[in-house]
N, C-alpha and C positions, 0 to 999 in steps of 0.2 A: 312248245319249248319244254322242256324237263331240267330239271334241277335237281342237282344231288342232297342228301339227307342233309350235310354238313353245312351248307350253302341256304338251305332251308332251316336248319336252328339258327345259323350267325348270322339269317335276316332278321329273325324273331328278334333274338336278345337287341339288334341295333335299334329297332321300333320300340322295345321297350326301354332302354337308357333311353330313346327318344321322346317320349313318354313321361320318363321320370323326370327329365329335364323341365318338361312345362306346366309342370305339377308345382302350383302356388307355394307360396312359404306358409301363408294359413297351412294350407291341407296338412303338408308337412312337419307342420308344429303342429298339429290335431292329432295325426299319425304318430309322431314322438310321444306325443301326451298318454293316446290310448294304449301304446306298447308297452309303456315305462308300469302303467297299474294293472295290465292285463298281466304281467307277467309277475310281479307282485302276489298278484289275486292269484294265479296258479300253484303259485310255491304253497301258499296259504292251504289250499286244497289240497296242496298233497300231504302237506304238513297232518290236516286232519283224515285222511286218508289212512295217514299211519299210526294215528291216534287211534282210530276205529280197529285197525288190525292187529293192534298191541291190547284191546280194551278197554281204555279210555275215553268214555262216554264224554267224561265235560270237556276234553280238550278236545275232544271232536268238536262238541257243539260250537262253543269258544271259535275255535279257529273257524268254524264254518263262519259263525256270523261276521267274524273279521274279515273274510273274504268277499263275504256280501257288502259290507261296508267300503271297505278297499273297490272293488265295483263301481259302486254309487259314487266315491269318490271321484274316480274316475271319468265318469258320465260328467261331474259335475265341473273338473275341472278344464273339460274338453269344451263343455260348454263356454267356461272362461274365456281363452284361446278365441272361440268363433267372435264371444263379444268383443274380443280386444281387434277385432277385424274390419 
């Protein structure tokens, strides 16, 4: 039996809303959690990104460690979430 390309991605996508459907509310509040600081943590890096290309050594470092921290945070509050499970 053969299947067109079309018919073969809009099975994919329905297995996956399938998927996402029986995906816990833990997980998904783990998921919420890790997005909301990961992406925090990236700004942060890019922030010091552009400190280093301006010449800015301390606020490079500065924003580095804030981002490390931001991070840790992260880990830590994720871990919350699982305890709260």
């Amino acid at each position: 039996m053969k299947f067109k390309p079309v018919t073969l991605v809009a099975s994919a996508f329905a297995f996956a809303a399938l998927g996402a459907c029986a995906e816990s509310e833990q997980e998904a509040q783990e998921d919420l959690v890790e997005q909301e600081y990961e992406a925090q943590e990236d700004v942060l890096e890019e922030q010091a990104d552009l400190a280093e290309a301006q010449g800015d050594e301390a606020t490079e470092e500065a924003l580095d460690a804030e981002a490390d921290a931001m991070g840790e945070a992260g880990d830590q509050a994720e871990d919350q979430v699982e305890e709260q499970y």
